[in-house]
N, C-alpha and C positions, 0 to 999 in steps of 0.2 A: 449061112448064119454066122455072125461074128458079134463075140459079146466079149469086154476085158473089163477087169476092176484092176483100180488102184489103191493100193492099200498102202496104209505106215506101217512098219516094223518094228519102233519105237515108241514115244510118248507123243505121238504127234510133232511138228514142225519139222518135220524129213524135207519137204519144198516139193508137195504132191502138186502145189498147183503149178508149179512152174513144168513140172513133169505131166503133170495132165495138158497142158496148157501146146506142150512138143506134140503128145499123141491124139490131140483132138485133130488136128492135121488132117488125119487117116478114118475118124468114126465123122457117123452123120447126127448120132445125138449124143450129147453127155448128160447125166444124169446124177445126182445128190439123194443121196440114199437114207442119210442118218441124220444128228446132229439140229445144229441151230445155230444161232453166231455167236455161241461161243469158240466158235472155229473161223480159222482165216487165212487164206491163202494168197499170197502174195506174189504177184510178175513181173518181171522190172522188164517195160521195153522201148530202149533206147533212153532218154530222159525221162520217162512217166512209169510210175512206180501205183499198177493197178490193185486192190486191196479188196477181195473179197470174202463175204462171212457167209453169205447162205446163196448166191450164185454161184453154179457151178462154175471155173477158169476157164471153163471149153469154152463160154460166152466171146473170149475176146478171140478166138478163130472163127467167130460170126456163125456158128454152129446153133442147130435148137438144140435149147436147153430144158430139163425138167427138173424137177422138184418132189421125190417122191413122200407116198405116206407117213416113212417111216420116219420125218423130220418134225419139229419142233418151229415155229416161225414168229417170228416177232413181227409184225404187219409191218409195222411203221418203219422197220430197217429193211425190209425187204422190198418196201415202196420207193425207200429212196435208193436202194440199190439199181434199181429197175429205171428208174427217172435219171439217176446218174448215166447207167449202158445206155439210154437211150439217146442223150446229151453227145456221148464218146462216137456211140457205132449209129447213130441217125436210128436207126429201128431194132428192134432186139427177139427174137423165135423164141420165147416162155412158156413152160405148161407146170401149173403150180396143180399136186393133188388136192381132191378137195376133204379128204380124208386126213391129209397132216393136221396137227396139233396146233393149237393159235397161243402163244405166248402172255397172259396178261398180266397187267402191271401187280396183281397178288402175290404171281409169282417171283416176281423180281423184291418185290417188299423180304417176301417169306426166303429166297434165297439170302441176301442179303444179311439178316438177321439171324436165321441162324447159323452163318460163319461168321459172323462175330462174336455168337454168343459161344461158339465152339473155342477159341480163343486158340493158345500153343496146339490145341486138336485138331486145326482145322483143316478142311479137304485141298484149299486152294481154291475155289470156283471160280470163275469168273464174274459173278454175282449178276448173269443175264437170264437169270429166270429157268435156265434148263431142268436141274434136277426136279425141283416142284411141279414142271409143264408136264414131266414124264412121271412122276408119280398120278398126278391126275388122271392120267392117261390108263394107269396100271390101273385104277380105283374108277376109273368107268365114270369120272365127274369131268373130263375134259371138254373144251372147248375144241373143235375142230373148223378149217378153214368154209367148209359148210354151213358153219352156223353164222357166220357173220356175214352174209350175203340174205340172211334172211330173218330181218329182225326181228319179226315176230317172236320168232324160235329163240333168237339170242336173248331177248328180255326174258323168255319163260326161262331159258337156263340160267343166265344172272340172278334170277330173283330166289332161284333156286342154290344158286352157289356163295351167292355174297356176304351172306350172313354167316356163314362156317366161317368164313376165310376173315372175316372180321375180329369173329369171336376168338380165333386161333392169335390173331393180330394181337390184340388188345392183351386176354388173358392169361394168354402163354408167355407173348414176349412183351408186353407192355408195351406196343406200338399205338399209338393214338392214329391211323389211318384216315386219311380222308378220301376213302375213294366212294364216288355217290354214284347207283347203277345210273340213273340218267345222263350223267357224263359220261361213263366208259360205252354206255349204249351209244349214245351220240358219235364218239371217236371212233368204236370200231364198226359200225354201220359205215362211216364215210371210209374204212379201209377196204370194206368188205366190195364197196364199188370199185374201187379203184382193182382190185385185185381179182375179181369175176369173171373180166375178157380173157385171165390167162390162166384159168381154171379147165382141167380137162382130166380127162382117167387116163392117170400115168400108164396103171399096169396094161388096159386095153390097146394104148397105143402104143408101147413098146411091144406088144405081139404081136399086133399088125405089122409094126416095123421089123421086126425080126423075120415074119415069114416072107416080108419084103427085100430081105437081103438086103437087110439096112444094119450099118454099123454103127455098135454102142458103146461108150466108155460109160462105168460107170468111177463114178467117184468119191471116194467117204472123205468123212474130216475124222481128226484126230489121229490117234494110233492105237496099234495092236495093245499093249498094256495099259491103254485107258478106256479095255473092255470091260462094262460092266460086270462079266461072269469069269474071263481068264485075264484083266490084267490084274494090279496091283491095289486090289479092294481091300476097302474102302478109297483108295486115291485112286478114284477111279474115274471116269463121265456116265451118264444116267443111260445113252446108250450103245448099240456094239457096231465097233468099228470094222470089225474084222469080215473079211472078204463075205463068207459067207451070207451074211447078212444083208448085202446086198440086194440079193434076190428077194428077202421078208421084207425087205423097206420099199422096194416096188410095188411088189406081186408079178411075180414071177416063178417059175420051178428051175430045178436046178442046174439042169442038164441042158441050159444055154448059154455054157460060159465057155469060153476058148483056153483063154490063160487070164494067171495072177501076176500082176505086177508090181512086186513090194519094193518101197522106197525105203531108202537107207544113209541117214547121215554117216559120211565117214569120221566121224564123232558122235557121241550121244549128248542130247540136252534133253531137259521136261522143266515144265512150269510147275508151280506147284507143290504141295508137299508127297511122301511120300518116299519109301524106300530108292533110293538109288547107290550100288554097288563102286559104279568105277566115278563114283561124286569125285572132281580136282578140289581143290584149295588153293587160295591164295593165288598168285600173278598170276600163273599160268592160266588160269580159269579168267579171268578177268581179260588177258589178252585174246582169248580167243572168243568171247564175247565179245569185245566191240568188233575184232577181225570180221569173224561169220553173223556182225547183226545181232546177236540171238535176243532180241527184246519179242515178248506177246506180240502176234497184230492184232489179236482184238483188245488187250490190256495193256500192252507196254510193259508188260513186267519182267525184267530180265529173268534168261533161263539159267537153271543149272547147267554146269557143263562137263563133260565127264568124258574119257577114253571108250572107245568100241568096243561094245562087248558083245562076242559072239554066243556067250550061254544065252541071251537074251535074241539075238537074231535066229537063233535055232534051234529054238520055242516057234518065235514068228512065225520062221516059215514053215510049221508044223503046221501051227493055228491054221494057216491060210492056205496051204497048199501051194506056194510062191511056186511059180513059173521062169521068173527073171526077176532081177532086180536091177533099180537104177540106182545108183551111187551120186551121191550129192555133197557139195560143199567139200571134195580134195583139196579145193585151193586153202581153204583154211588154216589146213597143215602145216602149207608150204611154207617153210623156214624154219620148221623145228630142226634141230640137230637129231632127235630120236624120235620114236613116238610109241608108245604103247597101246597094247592090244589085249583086254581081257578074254581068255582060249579057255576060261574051266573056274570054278568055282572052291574052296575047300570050307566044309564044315566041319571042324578037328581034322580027323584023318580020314573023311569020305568026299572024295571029288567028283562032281556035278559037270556035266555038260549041258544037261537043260534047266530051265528054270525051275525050281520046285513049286509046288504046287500053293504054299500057303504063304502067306507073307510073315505068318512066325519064326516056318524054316529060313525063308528068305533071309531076315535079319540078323540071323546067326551065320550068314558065309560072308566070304573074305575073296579080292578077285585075285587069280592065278594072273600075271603079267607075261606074254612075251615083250619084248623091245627089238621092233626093227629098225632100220637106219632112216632117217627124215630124208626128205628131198624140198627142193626150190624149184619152181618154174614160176614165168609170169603167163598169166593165164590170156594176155595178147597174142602173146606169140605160137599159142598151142592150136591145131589145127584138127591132130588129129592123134589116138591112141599111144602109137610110136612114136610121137614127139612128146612124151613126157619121160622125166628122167625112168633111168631105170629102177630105182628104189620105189617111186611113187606106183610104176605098174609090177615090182614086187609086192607091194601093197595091197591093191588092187584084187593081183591074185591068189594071194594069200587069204587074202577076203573071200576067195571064189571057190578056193579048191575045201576051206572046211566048212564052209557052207552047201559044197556042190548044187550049188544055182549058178547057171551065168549071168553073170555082170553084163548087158548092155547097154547101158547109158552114162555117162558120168557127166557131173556135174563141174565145172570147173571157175566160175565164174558166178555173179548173182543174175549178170545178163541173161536177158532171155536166149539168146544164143549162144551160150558158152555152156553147150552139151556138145558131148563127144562121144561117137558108137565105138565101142568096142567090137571088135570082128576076128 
């Protein structure tokens, strides 16, 4: 039995797909546990630069993929996802739960509206319907991938849902909505075909597989602190990223995991609003945005960009139980004269090593800085661990030894090949 999660350590964009993308390699299914597309993961290989939001990245190592309950789906992106892999790789191994949550355009209305009526307050969403699919969800009114394959049932629950969601529309936010259940029946009945043949039970087949000595990657989106219960709530996502949960978004128990695999930019960035500590200012922040890319891939919205902080990575790998971690985006570094590393936290005169638990305390600390010495490499010419300078794997291990996880992976490049094991 061999079971691994990949988890963020951060606010998301750590470049889990690109890391899931190395270890699918070694498993026979990957699997998508949470989320919806407001998540996207990105692989660059060779000239084609692949972008996915709710397909797992195992898909381009021609791996079956699944889709479990614990996600959020927007039909119509997850069809053209599907029609996309299938264009790219001729055929595509899909098993979509029929228990996930179906995205409708309500909730995208009702995200939408109220972040903008939140104004200077507002969460950052990506305004694709998430948070509202998963309140439904809480509140027992949702739509699930079950029901659109059988329309009977989906007009009984339309006719039952549409009128709320109208009346919410109209006289809460003064939205004049035109959605008419006869069209939205019409639309997601022809999804509901389309997405039928790759409907199957996640959880039953992953136990079959497991007592088959078949091996699983599972894979979340987002990150550790845009858990809804331990990150930075309210700037949070609607649901949990964190390793654990893995298993709830299947159906599976616990005691089928092997190891954690937490990804870790060797910088922090996050979209969005929300507390963040070692936030830069000014050039330096701006360079190494466009250096390391850091735009949304499912919004394009540039990230924040901030120094590594390890109060915040060891939290993480609290949260999660990290096993290992892969290290991503060194090269970005590459050419600072110094770099800094937040090691501890100060609130007046009490110093922090872990996150605090509220985001009140939160906003009352200050980060502690070491400064180590920068390094340069060109990330062509690096083959392997010991061909990077020596400051860049003082770095590295410095990373490793106050974390006490090992570092095996790093990322050195945006290529899909420009990972290097550490040994």
């Amino acid at each position: 039995m061999s079971a691994w999660i990949i988890v963020g350590l951060q606010w998301g964009d750590e470049g889990k797909g690109k890391i899931a993308d190395h270890i699918a390699k070694d498993a026979d299914i990957v699997v998508r546990y949470q989320g919806g597309n407001n998540a996207g993961h990105t692989v660059v290989v060779g000239d084609k630069v692949y972008k996915f939001h709710l397909l797992p990245s195992g898909i381009l190592q021609k791996k079956q993929v699944m889709l479990g309950a614990g996600m959020v789906i927007n039909p119509q992106g997850l069809i053209q996802e599907i029609e996309t892999a299938q264009k790219n790789f001729d055929s595509i191994n899909a098993v979509i739960d029929p228990r996930a949550q179906v995205i409708m355009p309500y909730h995208i209305l009702l995200d939408e509206v109220v972040e903008t009526k939140s104004g200077v307050g507002n969460i950052g969403t990506t305004k694709r319907g998430i948070g509202p699919c998963y309140a439904d969800k809480a509140s027992r009114t949702g739509i699930r991938i079950e029901d659109i394959i059988d329309e009977k049932r989906l007009e009984e629950k339309l006719k039952e849902i549409l009128p709320t969601k109208k009346a919410i529309l109209e006289k809460v936010y003064g939205v004049q909505d035109t959605l008419k259940l006869e069209d939205l029946l019409k639309e997601y009945v022809e999804y509901g075909k389309k997405i039928k043949p790759f409907m199957g039970d996640v959880s039953l087949l992953l136990d079959n597989a497991l007592r088959n000595n078949k091996k699983i990657l599972f894979e979340g989106a987002q990150g550790t602190f845009l858990d809804n219960d331990f990150g930075t709530y309210p700037f949070v996502t609607s649901s949990h990223p964190l390793a654990a949960h893995a298993l709830v978004g299947v159906g599976l128990g616990p005691n089928v995991i092997d190891k954690v695999i937490g990804i870790a930019k060797a910088y922090t960035t996050r979209v969005g609003s929300g507390p963040f500590i070692t936030e830069m200012n000014g050039s330096l922040e701006e360079e190494l945005r466009t250096k390391g890319n850091e735009f949304g891939t499912t919004t394009g919205r540039p990230r924040r960009v901030g120094w590594l902080d390890l109060v915040q990575l060891r939290t993480a790998r609290r949260l999660n139980n990290v096993s290992e971690i892969a290290l991503t985006k060194l090269d970005v570094l590459s050419g600072l004269k110094e770099i800094k590393i937040c090691t501890g936290y100060h609130k007046g005169e009490t110093c922090l090593h872990d996150l605090p638990a509220t985001i009140q305390e939160l906003g009352k600390c200050e980060p502690d800085y070491l400064t180590l010495p920068g390094f340069d490499f060109n990330a062509n010419e690096i083959k392997n661990y010991y061909e990077l300078p020596q400051s860049a794997r003082k770095y590295v291990e410095f990373i490793e030894h106050e974390l006490n996880v090992p570092i095996k992976l790093i990322g050195i490049g945006a290529e899909r090949m420009q990972l290097i094991k550490k040994v």
